[in-house]
LUMDOVEX-51868 format. One line per 2 residues: number of its first residue (from 1); for each residue x, y, z of C-alpha. Coordinates in pm, whole numbers, plus 50000, padded with zeros to 5 digits. Layout:
<atoms>
NUM) X/Y/Z ~ ...
</atoms>
This chain:
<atoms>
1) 53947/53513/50915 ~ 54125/53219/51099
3) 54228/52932/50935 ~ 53978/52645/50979
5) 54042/52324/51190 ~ 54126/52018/50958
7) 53976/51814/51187 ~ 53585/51992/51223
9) 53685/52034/50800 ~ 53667/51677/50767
11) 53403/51607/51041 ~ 53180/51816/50810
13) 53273/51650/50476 ~ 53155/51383/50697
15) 52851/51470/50782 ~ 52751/51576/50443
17) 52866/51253/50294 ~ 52573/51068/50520
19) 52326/51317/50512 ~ 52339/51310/50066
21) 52325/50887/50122 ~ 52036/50917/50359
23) 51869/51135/50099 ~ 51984/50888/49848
25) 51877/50572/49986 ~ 51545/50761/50128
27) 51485/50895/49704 ~ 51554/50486/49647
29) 51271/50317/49873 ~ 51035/50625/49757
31) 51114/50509/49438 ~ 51054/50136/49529
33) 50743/50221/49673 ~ 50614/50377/49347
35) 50721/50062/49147 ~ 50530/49820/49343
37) 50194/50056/49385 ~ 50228/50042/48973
39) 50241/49733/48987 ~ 49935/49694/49243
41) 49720/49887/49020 ~ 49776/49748/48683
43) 49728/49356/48826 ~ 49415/49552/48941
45) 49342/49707/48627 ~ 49376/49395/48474
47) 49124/49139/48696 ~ 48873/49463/48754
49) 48601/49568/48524 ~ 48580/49959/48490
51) 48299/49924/48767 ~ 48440/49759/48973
53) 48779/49979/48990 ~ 48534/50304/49011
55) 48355/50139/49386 ~ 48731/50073/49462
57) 48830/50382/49471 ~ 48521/50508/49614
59) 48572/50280/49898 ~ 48940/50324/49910
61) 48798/50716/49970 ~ 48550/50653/50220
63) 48716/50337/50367 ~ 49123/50315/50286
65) 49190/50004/50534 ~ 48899/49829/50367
67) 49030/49901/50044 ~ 49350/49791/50111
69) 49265/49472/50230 ~ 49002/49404/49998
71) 49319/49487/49721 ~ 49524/49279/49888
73) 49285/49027/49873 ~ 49230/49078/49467
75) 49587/49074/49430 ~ 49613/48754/49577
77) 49341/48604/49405 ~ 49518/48652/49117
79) 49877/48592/49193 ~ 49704/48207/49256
81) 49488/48204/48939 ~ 49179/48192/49114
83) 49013/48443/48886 ~ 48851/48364/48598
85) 48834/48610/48381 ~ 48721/49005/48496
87) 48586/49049/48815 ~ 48246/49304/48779
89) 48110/49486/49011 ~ 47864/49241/49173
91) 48162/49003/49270 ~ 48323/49301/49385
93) 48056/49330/49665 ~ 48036/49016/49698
95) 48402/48997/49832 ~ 48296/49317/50023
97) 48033/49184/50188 ~ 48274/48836/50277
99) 48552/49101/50413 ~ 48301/49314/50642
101) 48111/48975/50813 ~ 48474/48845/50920
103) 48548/49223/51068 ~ 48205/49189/51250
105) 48242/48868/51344 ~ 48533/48893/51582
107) 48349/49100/51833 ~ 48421/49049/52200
109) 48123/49089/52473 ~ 48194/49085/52838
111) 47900/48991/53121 ~ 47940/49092/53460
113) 47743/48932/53662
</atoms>
């Protein structure tokens, strides 16, 4: 076989240098991601009642963007020490029922006259 180029040698060192710190920094925010869903569930875990969590994740099955939000909402709630206490179930929907009025609420109807 010939000899190889040094030049296309070190254009593939190269290339194999940023392809392992793509995979790197791609293994990183994966890994960031994980952290902060942990963390999402066990400030969860600890403002929900066992009810409550079990219609989250039924809703967060039928319904992920509601969940989310409604999560999001939680997690705020008690970032500002709004909560007092566990949140049960019937507070739960009550937040539910809050969330889907202001979805249905922004509705837009056209007449043509």
């Amino acid at each position: 076989m010939a000899e190889e180029d040094p030049e296309l040698e070190a254009l593939r060192k190269k290339r194999l240098s940023q392809i392992q710190n793509e995979q790197l920094s791609q293994e990183q925010m994966e890994e960031q991601q994980r952290q902060i869903e942990n963390q999402r569930q066990s400030i969860l875990k600890g403002i929900l009642t066992n009810e409550a969590r079990e219609r989250l994740s039924n809703i967060k099955l039928a319904k992920p963007d509601y969940a989310t939000t409604l999560e999001n909402q939680l997690i705020q709630l008690a970032q500002t020490r709004r909560v007092s206490g566990k949140i049960n179930d019937d507070q739960l929907r009550q937040l539910l029922r809050q969330l889907t009025q202001t979805k249905r609420e922004s509705k837009i109807t056209f007449k043509r006259r």
